[in-house]
C-alpha positions in Angstrom: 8.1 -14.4 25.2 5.0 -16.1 24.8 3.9 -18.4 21.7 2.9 -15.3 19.2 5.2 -13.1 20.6 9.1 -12.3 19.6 11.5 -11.0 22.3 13.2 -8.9 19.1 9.7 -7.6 18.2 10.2 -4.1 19.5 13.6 -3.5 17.8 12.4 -5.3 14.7 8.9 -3.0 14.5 11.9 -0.1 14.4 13.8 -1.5 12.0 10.8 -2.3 9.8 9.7 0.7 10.4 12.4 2.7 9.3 13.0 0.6 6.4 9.5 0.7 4.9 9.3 4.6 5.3 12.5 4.7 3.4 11.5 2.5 0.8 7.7 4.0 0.5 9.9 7.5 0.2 11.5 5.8 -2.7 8.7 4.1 -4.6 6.0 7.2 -4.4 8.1 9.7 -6.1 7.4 8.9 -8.9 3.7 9.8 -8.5 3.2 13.3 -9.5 5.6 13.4 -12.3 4.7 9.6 -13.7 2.2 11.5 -16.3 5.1 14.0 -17.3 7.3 11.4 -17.9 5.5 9.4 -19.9 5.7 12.6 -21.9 9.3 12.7 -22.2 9.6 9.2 -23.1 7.3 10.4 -26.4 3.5 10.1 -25.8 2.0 13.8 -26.2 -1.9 12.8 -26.6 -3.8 13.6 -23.1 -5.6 10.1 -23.0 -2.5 8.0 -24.1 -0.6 9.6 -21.3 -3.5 8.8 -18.7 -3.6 5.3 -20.1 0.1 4.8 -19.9 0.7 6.3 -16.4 -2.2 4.3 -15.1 -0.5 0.6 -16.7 3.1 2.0 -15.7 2.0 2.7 -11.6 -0.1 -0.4 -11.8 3.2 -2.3 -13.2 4.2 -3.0 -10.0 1.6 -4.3 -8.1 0.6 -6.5 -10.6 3.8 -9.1 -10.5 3.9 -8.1 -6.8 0.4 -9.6 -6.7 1.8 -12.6 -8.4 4.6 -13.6 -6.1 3.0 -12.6 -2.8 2.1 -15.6 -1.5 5.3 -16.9 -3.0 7.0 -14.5 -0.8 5.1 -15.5 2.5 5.2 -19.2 2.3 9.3 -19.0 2.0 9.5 -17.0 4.8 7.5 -18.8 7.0 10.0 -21.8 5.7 13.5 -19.6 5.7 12.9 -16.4 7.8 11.6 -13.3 6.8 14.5 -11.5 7.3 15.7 -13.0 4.2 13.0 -11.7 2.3 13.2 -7.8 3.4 17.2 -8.5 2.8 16.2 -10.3 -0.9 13.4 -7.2 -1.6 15.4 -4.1 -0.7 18.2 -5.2 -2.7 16.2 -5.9 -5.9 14.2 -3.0 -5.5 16.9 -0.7 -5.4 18.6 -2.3 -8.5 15.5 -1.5 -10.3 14.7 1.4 -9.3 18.2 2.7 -10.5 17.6 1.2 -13.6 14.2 2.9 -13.8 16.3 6.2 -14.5 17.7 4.8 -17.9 14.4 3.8 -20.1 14.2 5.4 -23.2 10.4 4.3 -24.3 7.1 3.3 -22.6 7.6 0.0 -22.8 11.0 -0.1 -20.8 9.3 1.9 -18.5 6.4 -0.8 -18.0 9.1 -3.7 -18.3 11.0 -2.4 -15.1 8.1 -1.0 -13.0 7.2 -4.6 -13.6 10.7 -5.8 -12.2 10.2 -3.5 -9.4 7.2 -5.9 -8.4 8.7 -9.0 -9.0 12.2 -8.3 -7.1 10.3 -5.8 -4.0 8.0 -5.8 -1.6 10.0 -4.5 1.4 6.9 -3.1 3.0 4.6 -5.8 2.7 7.3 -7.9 3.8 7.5 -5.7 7.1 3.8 -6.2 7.7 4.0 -9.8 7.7 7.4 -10.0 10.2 5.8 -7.4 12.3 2.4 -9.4 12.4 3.7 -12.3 12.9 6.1 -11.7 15.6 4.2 -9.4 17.5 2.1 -10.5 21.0 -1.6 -10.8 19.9 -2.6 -8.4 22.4 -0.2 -5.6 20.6 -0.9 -7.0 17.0 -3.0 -4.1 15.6 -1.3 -1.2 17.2 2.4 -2.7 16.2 0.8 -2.7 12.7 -0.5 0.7 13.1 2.6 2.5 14.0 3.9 0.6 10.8 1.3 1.6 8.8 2.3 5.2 10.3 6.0 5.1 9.2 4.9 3.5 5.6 1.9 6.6 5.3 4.8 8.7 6.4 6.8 7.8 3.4 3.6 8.4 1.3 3.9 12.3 2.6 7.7 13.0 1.9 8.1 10.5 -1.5 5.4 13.1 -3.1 6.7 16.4 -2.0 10.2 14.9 -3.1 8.9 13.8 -6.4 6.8 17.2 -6.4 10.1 19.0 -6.2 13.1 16.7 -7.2 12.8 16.5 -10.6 12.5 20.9 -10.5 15.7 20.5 -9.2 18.3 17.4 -10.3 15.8 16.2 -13.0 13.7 13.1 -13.6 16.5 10.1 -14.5 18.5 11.5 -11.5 15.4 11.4 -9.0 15.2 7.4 -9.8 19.0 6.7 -8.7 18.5 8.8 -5.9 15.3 6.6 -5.2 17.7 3.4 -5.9 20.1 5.1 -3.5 17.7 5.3 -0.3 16.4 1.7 -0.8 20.1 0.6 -0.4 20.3 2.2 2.7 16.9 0.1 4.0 19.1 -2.9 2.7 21.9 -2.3 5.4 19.7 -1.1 7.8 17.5 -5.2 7.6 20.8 -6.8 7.0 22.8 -5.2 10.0 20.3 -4.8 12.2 16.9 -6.7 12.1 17.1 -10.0 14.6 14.9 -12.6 14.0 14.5 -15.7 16.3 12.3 -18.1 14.6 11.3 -21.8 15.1 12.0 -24.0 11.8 8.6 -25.8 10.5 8.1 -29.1 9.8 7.4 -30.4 6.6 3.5 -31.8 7.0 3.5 -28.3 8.5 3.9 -26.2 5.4 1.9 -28.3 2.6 -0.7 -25.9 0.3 -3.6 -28.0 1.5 -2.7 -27.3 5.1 -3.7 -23.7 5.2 -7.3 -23.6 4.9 -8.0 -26.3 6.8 -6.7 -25.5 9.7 -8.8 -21.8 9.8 -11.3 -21.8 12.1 -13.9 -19.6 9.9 -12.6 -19.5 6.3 -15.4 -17.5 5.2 -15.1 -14.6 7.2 -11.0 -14.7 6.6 -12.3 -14.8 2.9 -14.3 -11.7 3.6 -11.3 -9.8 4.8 -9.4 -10.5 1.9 -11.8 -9.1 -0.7 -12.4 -5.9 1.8 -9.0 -5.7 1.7 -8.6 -5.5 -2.1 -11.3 -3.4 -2.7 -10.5 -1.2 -0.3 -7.0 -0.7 -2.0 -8.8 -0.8 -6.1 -10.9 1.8 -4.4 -8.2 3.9 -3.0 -6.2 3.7 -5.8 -8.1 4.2 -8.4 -7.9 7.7 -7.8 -4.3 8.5 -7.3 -3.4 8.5 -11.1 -5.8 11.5 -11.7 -5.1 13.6 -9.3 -2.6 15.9 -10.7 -4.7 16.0 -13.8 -7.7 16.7 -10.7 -5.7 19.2 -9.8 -4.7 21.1 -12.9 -8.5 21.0 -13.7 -9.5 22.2 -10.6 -7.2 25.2 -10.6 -7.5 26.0 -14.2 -3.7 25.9 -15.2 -1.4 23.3 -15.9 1.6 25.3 -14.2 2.4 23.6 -10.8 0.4 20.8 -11.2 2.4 18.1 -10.2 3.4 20.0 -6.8 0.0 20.8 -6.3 -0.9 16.9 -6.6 2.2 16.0 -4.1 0.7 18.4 -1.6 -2.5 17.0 -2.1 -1.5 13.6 -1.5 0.4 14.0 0.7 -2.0 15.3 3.1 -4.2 12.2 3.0 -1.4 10.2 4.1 -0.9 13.0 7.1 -4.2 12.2 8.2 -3.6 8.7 7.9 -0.7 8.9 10.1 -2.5 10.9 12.8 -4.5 8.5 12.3 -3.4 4.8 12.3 -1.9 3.9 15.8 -4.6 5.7 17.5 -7.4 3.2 15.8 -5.1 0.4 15.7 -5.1 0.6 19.8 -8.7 1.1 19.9 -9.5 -1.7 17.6 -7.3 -4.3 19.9 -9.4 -2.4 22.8 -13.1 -2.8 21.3 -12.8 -5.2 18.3 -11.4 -5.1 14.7 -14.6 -5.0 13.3 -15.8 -2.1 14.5 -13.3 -0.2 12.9 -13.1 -1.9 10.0 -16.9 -1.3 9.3 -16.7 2.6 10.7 -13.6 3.6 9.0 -14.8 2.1 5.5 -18.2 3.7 5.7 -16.3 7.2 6.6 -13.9 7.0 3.5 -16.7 6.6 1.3 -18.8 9.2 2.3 -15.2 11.5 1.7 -14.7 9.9 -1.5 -18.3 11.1 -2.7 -17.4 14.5 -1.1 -13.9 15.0 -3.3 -16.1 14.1 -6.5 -17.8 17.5 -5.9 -14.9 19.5 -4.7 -15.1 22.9 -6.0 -11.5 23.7 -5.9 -8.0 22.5 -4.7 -8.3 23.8 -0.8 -11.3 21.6 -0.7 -9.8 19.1 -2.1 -7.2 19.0 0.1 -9.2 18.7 3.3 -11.4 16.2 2.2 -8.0 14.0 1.1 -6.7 15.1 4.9 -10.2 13.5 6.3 -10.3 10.4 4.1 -6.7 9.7 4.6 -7.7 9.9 8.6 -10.4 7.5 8.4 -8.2 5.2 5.9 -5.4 5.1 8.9 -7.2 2.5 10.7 -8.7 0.0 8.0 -5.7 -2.1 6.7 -3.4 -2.4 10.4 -7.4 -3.7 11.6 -7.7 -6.2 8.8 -4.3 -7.4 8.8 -5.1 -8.0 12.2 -7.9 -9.3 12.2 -6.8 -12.2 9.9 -3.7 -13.0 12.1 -6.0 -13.8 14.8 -7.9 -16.3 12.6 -4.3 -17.9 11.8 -1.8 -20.4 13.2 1.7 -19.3 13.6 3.2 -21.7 11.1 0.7 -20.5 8.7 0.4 -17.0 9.0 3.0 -15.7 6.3 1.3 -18.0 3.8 -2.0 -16.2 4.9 -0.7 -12.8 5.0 1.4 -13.4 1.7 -2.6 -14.0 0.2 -3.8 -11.2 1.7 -0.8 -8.7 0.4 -1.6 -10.5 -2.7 -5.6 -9.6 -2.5 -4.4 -5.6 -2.3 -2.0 -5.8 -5.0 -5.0 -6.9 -6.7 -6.8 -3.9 -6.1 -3.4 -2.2 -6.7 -3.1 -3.4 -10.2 -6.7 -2.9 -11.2 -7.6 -0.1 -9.6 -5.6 2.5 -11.7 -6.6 1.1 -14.7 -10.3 0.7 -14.0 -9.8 4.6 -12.3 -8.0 5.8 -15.5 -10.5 4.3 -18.3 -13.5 5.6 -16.1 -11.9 9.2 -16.1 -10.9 9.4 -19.3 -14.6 8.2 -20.4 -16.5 9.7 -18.1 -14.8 12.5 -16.6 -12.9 12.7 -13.7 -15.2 13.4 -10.9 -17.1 10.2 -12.1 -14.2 8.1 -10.5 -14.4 9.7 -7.1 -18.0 8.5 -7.3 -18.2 4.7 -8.0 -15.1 4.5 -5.9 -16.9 6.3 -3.3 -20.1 3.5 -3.7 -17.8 0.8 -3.6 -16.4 1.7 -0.2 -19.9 2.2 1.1 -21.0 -1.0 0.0 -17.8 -2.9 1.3 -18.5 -1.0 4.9 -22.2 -2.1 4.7 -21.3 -6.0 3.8 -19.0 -6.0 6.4 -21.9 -4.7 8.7 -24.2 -7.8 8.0 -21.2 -10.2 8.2 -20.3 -9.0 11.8 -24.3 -9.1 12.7 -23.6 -12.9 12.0 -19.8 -13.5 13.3 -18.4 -10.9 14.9 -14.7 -9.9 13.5 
């Protein structure tokens, strides 16, 4: 094993891997059916129920956004295991609980819980980053990107179909249900062999000062969270996308699983493949190329005609999405020492909740007074201008 690299790091990329597709499985469910249960729980108006899905998905992210680097600094203190093992547990608690709201407002109070108790899978990105050789970094995080984009395909279709079948409040314990079983699986079965810090080595004012070009890691960051506010700001329409595009509100929230659920297909296609080419020719050249792609897709959605065409673009732009985050996460553990890298990842899950949080919001104001299509757009430009900032940057210091 050499200084970055974990002699458990194979069997722990598995575990993690397995883990955060279960979890993912678990926590997107709820997606295409979010706007129809708002409904149930008593709001009827078309905007109010945009409005409240959008706050209810972006619930989450926002206290995960909060504790974050909360989350990474412990572990790099006690083990990370200990934080999957503390994440999986409270996320299946409140999921299960998730089931039993009666109003809006218990809804938004435990998707905020959700937040502050989970984050299995950004937990598995910073283990698996930080205790993988640097030389393997971005394609370890690419097959976990795979496995979480995985879970993005099946927690759809499930959620597409589940409540059709068992109904809604019985979909959320079966969601508590599988995150137990990614709580046995980290507790049983994860190993982690870790060297305990020293005290001067964990102090706030250590972190930034010990990075060897804090501006560009700063740069990373914000790409990172406006690539996920421009990502996300889309998912909350879709299904009503979808109904639009195909003229009937029957089937809509399948339709919008399928949908989905093909950008994350393309994404897994996808993701290992670019993470092994950017360890082989540079992170920043697929940082730059992938962003620049997903924008130009973006645009393309805003003017799809119907929900085939839809579909393929979301299939394309989830192909060129594959690559970006494993690249970036990777990109910053390069710039990072060892002892520090949790703290450093913790801020940069922390810059995508960011997104996370406003991006629904932002996306389901715009729709609702603009029009839909007029959120594909300006989430379109944003990407494009991200890719093109990134361009200059890497003119200047190559990533």
């Amino acid at each position: 094993m050499d200084d970055d690299g974990n002699v458990h790091w194979k069997r722990n990329l598995v575990v993690c891997l397995c883990g955060s597709f279960t979890t993912i499985v678990a926590m997107t469910m709820l997606v295409p059916f979010l706007p129809i249960f708002v409904q149930e729980l008593g709001v009827h108006d078309r905007d109010g129920v945009l409005a409240w899905s959008g706050a209810a998905y972006s619930a989450t992210f926002l206290t995960a956004a909060l504790t974050a680097p909360l989350w990474g600094t412990l572990g790099d203190r006690y083990g990370r295991k200990s934080m999957l093992i503390r994440a999986s547990f409270g996320m299946a608690i409140a999921m299960s609980c998730i089931g039993l709201v009666q109003n809006v407002w218990q809804l938004l109070g435990m998707r905020l819980l959700v937040g502050l108790l989970g984050g299995y899978s950004s937990g598995s990105t910073i283990l698996v980053a930080a205790q993988t050789p640097r030389d393997r970094s971005a394609w370890a995080l690419g097959t976990l990107s795979a496995g979480v984009l995985a879970g993005n395909i099946a927690g759809p279709l499930i959620g597409g179909f589940a409540p059709e079948l068992v109904g809604v409040r019985t979909t959320f314990l079966l969601a508590g249900a599988l995150i137990f079983v990614a709580f046995l699986a980290t507790t049983f079965l994860l190993k982690e062999d870790r060297k305990p810090l020293q005290g001067s080595q964990s102090r706030k004012d250590r972190l930034w000062s010990r990075l060897d070009n804090p501006g560009q890691v700063g740069l990373l960051l914000g790409t990172a969270s406006l690539l996920m506010f421009a990502t996300m700001s889309v998912e909350p329409t879709i299904t009503l996308f979808v109904e639009q595009l195909a003229g009937t509100a029957r089937h809509a929230s399948m339709g919008a699983g399928i949908v989905m659920s093909l950008g994350a297909l393309g994404s897994i296609v996808s993701a290992p493949r670019l993470g092994r080419l950017a360890d082989r020719v540079g992170h920043g050249r697929v940082i730059i190329g992938c962003l620049l792609v997903a924008g130009v897709c973006l645009l393309a959605q805003a003017a799809a005609p119907n929900v085939p065409a839809l579909a393929v673009l979301r299939l394309l732009m989830g192909a060129a999405l594959g690559g970006l985050l494993p690249a970036i996460t990777a990109a910053i553990r390069h710039r990072a020492p060892s002892d520090v890298v949790g703290r450093l990842l913790g801020w940069s899950v922390s810059a995508q909740y960011v997104g996370q949080v406003s991006g629904p919001l932002i996306g389901a104001a715009v729709g609702a007074r603009f029009g839909l299509r007029s959120v594909f757009v300006a989430t379109g430009a944003i990407l494009l201008a991200v890719g093109v900032v990134n361009l200059f940057s890497a003119q200047r210091n190559p990533l």
